[in-house]
N, C-alpha and C positions, 0 to 999 in steps of 0.2 A: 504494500500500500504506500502510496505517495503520503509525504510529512508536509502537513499546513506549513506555509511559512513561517518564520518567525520564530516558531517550536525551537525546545532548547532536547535534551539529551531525554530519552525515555524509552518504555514502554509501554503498549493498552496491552491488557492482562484482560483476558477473558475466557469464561467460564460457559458460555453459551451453546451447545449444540449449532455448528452450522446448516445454513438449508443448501437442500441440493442444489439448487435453484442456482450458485453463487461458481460461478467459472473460475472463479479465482482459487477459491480450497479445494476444487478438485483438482486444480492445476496441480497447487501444493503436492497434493498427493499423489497425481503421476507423475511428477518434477522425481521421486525417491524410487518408484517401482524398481526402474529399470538399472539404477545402479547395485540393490541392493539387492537383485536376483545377479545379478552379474557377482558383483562380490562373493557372494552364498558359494555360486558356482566352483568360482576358481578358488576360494579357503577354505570351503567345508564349515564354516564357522560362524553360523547362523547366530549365535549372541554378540558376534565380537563384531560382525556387520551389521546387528542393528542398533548398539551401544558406538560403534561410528559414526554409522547415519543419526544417530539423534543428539551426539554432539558437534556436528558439520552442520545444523541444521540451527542449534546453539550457538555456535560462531556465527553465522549469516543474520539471524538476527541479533545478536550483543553490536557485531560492525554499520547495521542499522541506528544500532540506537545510536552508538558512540559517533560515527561518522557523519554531521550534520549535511556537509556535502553531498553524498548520496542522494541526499533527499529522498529515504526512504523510510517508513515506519517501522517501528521492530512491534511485532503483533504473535500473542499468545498461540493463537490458532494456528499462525503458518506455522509455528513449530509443533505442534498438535497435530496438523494434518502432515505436515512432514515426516513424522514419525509414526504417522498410520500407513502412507505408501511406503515406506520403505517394511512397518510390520507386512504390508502384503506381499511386498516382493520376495522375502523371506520365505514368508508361508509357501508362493508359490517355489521359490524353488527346491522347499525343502520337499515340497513333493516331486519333485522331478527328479532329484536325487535318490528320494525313499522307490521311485519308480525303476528307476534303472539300474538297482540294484538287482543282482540273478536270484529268483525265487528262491534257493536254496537259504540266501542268507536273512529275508526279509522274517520280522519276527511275527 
């Protein structure tokens, strides 16, 4: 989100359910999919890729709040919905992994 002029250093902090309705937080959320099935992939390490992604997601907005240039907002949600896409991308690949494992080993 774009920062009013004039605004000094911050964040909105919010607690609200988004609606679907809003392109913006589903962005958020596919903004994370794809790196963190990619990650999943190549480490094996489905906690250590989404405790990444949700502090990558924590820097982006801290450098909002602090960097008034940017002229960006640092907003609760986009790291909320940041760390929902990348929880999915996870999910998904940890099914793809649990999939292409030879049935012998699947438990």
């Amino acid at each position: 989100a774009a920062r009013p002029a004039g605004e000094g250093v911050g964040c909105t902090v919010q607690f609200a359910l988004p609606t679907l309705g809003s392109v913006e937080l589903l962005a958020n959320v596919a903004l994370f999919v794809p790196p963190a099935v990619l990650g999943t992939l190549l480490t094996r390490r489905p906690l250590t890729v989404l405790l990444v992604a949700a502090g990558a997601s924590v820097a982006i907005e801290a450098l909002q709040a602090l960097v008034p240039a940017l002229a960006r907002a640092c907003d609760t949600n986009d790291w909320a919905m940041n760390s929902a896409g990348a929880t999915i991308g996870v999910l998904l690949a940890a099914v793809v992994l649990a999939l292409s494992r030879p049935l012998s080993t699947r438990a």
